[in-house]
C-alpha positions in Angstrom: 81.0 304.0 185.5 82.9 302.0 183.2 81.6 298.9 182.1 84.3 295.7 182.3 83.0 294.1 179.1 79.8 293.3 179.4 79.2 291.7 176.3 80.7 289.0 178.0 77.7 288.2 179.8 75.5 287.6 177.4 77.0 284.7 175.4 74.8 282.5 177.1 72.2 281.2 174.5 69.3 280.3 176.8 69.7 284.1 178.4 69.9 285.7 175.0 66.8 283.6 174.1 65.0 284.9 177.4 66.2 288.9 176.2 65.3 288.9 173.0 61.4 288.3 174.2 62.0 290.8 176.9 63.5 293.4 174.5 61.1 292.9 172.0 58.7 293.8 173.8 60.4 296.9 175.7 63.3 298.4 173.6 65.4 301.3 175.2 64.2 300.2 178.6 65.5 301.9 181.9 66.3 300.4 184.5 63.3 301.3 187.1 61.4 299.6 184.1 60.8 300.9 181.0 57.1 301.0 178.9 56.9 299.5 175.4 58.9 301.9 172.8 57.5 302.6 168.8 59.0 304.8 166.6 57.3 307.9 168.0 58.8 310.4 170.2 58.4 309.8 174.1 58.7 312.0 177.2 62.1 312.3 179.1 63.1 309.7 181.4 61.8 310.8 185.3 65.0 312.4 186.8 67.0 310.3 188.6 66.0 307.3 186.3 68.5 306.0 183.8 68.2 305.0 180.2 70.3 302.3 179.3 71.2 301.5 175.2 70.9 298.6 174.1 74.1 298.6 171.2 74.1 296.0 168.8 76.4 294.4 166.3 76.9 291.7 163.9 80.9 291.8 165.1 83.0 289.0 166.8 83.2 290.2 170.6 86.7 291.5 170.6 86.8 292.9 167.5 88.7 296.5 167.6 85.5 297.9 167.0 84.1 297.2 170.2 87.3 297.3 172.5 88.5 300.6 171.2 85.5 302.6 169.8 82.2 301.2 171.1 83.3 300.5 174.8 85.2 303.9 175.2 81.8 305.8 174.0 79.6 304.1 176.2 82.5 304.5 179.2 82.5 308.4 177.7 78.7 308.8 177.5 78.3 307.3 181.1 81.2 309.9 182.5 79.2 313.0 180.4 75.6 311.8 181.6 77.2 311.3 185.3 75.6 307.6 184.9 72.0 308.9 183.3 72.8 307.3 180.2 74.3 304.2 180.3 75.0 301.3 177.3 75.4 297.4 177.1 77.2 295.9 174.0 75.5 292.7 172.6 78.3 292.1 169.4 78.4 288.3 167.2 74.8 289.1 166.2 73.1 288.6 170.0 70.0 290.4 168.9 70.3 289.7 165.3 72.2 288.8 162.0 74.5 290.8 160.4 71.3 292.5 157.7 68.8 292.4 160.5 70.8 295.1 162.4 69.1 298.2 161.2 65.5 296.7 161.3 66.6 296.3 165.2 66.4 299.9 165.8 63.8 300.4 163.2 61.7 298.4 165.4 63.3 298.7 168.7 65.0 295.8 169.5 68.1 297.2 170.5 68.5 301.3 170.8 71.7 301.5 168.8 73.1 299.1 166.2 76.4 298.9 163.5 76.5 297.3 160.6 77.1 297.6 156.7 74.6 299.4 154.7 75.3 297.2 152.0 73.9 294.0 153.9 70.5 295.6 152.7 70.6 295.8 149.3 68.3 298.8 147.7 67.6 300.0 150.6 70.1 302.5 150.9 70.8 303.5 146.7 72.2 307.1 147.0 74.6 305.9 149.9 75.6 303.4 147.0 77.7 305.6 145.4 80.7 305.5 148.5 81.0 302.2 147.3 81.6 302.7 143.4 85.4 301.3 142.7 88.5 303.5 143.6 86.1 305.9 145.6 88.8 306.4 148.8 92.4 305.5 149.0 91.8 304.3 152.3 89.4 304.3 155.5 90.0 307.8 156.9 89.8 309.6 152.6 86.7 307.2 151.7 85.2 308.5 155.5 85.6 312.3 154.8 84.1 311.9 151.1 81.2 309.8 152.6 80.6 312.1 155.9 81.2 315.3 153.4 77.9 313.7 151.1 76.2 313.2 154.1 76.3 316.9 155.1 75.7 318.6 151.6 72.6 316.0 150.5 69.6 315.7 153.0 68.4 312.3 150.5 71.4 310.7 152.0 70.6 311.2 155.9 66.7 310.8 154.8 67.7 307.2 153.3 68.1 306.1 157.7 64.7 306.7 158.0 63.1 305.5 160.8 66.3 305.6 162.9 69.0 308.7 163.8 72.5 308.8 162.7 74.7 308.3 165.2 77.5 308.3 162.6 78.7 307.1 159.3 82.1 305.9 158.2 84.1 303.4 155.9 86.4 301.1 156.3 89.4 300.2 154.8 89.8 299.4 151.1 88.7 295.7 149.6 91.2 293.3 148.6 91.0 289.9 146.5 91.9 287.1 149.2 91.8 283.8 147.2 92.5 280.2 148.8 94.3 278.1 145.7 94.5 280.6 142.8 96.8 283.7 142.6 95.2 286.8 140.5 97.6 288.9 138.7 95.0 290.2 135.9 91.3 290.5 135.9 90.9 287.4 133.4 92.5 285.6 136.3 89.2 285.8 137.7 86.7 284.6 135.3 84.5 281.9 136.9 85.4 281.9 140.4 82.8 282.1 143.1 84.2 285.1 145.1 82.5 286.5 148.3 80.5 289.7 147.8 79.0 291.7 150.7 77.2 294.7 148.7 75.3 295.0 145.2 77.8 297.5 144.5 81.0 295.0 145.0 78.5 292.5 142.6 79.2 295.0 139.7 83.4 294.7 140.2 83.2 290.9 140.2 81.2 290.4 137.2 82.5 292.8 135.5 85.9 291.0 135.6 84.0 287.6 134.8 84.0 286.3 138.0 80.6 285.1 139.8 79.8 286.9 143.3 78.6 285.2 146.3 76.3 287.2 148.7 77.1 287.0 152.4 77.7 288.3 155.2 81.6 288.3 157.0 80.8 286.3 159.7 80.0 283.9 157.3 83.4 284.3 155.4 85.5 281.4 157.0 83.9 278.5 156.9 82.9 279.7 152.9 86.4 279.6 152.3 87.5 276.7 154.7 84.9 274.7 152.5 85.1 275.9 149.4 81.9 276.8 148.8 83.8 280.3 147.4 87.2 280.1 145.5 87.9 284.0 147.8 86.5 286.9 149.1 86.7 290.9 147.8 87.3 292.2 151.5 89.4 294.7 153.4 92.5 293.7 154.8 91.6 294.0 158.3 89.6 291.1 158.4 92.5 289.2 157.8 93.4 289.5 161.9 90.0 290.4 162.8 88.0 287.6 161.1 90.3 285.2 161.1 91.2 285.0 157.2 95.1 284.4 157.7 94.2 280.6 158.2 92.3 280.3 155.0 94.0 282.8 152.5 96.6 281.6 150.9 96.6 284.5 148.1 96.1 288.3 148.2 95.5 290.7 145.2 96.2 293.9 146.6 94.1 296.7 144.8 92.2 298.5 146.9 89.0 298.4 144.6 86.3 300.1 146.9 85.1 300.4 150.7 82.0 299.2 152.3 80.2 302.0 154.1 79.0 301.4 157.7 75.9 303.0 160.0 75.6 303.0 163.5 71.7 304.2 164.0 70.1 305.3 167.1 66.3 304.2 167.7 64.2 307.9 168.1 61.8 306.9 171.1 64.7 305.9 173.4 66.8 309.0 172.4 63.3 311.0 172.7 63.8 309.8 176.3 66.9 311.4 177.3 67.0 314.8 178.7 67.8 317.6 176.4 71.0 318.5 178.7 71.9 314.7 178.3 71.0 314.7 174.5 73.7 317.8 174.3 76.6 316.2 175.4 76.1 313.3 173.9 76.2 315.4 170.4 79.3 316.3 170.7 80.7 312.3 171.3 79.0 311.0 167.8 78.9 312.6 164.2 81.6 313.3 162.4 83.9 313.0 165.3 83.4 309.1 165.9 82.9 308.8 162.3 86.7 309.8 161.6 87.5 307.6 165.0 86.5 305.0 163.7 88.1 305.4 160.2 91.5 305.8 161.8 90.8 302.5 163.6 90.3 300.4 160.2 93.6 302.1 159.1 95.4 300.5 162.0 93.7 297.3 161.2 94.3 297.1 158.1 98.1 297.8 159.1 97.6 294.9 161.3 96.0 292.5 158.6 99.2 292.9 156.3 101.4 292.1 158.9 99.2 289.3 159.8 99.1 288.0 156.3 103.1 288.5 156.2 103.7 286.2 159.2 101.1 283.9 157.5 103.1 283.5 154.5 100.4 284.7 152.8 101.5 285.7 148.8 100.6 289.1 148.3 100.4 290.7 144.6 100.3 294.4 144.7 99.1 295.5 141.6 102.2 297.2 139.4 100.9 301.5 138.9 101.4 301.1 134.9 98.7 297.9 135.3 95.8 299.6 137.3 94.4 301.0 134.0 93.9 297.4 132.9 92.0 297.1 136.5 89.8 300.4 136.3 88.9 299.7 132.3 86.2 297.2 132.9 85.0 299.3 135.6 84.3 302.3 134.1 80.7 301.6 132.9 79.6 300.8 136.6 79.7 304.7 137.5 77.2 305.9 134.3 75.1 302.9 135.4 75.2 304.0 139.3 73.9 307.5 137.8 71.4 306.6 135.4 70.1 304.3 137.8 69.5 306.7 140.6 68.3 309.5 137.8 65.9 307.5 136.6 64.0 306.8 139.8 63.8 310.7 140.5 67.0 310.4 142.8 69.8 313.3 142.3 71.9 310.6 141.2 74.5 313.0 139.0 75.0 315.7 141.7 75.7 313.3 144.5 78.3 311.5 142.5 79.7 314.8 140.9 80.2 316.1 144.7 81.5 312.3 145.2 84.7 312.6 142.6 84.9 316.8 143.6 85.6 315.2 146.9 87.9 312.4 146.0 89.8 314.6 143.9 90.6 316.7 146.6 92.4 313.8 148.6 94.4 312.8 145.8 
């Protein structure tokens, strides 16, 4: 039962006006008519009923992320479920911005939901520490570190509370895209407005003098395109799959950190799937989509450079002997990171010990 797209559908503003009323009212619905959802557990859906997800992003519609990860699960789940669990994509923030995404399944909105924990600042702090400089060299090493965390440290999976983790992964590394000015050093920086998506990417900019700008990707282009930022610390794959070719004229290749990504499942629509259903579905998310979807910002990211070479984009990849200029006015993030998360009762210097255990290994 493959879907053709059907995010497609639902571009309409005066439909997704009329849904969100309707979904608000009854997340996770099925389709013989589902009763309001909460947080708390329900029975199984009736058999012969199905249960349709509700997956939401803050994503453009054809981003690679839909067309070759989220459309093939939902195609997969359908096939495994023989059609008693079926899902509808609603990406470009449909049901929500880009930091409203995990409230949507909090609240149950929508059933399923991606975005970057970083959008909401504090409220993920031990999941913080994927995203402390030079923690991955790219997508698919930053991905097993993070996933391996997640295993070893219940405080990490209990920081999704009020959702279930369908899976956690990182994209590829973040890279200085500037519009007029090219950065060869760190002082290069001092006084630019540069985009910033997480608190943790706050600490690299101001640290190399350089005044961070909050916001969201989506948001990115027209920033840039207008000036109200001088650049933007982010991955190389939005080059192609935001857009950013047409407004980056410089790239400081450096690969100073990753954002890390959920995708949460709401509890009382998964509470409504049969246990047999539940089963195979299992075995489709966790760390098996995690590292999917890892691999897939790898190829992106492959894609941005070649996008930003046929852009004419200047590139600066910074020299080996010059990274220790780089990583020195870094270094006092990572004791700050632990004495941060110490101090509020958190086990701030085990997580982050496991963290560089387990970047080590990849090096």
């Amino acid at each position: 039962m493959k879907k053709q797209q059907k995010w497609k559908r639902f571009l309409w503003s005066g439909v997704m006006s009329a849904m969100l009323i309707s979904l608000a009212a009854c997340g996770g619905a099925e389709s013989t008519g589902g009763e309001e959802t909460s947080g708390e557990a329900e029975s199984p859906a009736p058999s012969g009923d199905v249960v349709d997800l509700t997956f939401s992003t803050f994503m453009p519609g054809p981003h690679p992320q839909h067309t070759e990860l989220i459309e093939p699960f939902i195609a997969d789940m359908e096939e495994a479920t023989d059609g008693r669990v079926t899902g509808t994509l609603y990406p470009a923030n449909a049901l929500g911005e880009a930091n409203a995404q995990y409230d949507l399944v909090v609240n149950g909105v929508a059933d399923m939901s991606m975005s970057l924990h970083g959008y909401t600042p504090g409220r993920f702090p031990l999941t913080g520490v994927t995203e402390l400089p030079f923690m991955g060299e790219n997508a698919t090493d930053a991905t097993r570190i993070f996933w391996g965390l997640h295993e070893t440290f219940p405080d990490i999976a209990e920081e999704h509370e009020g959702t279930k983790v369908g899976w956690l992964f990182k994209n590829d590394p973040a890279q200085l895209l500037t519009v007029d000015k090219p950065i060869h050093s760190p002082e290069d920086l001092q006084g630019l407005r540069i985009r910033t998506p997480s608190p943790s990417a706050n600490g690299i900019l101001e640290s190399y003098g350089a005044i961070p700008v909050s916001m969201p990707m989506g948001d990115v282009y027209e920033a840039m395109q207008r000036g109200v930022v001088d650049g933007a610390l982010a991955p190389a794959s939005v080059i192609t799959n935001f857009q950013l070719a047409d407004v980056t004229n410089y790239i400081t290749k450096g690969n100073f950190y990753t954002s890390s990504i959920f995708v949460v499942i709401n509890p009382a629509t998964w509470s409504k799937i049969s246990e047999e259903d539940q089963a195979v579905i299992e075995e489709l998310i966790g760390e098996n989509m995690a590292n999917k979807a890892a691999e897939l910002y790898n190829v992106d990211a492959d894609g941005g450079w070649e996008s930003a070479t046929q852009a004419g984009i200047e590139v600066y990849e910074i020299p080996e002997e010059d990274l220790s200029n780089w990583k020195a006015p870094l270094e006092h993030l990572y004791e700050k990171w632990v004495n941060e998360m110490d101090a509020e009762g958190l086990p701030g210097s085990e997580i982050y010990e496991e963290a560089v255990r387990l970047r080590d290994l990849g090096e």
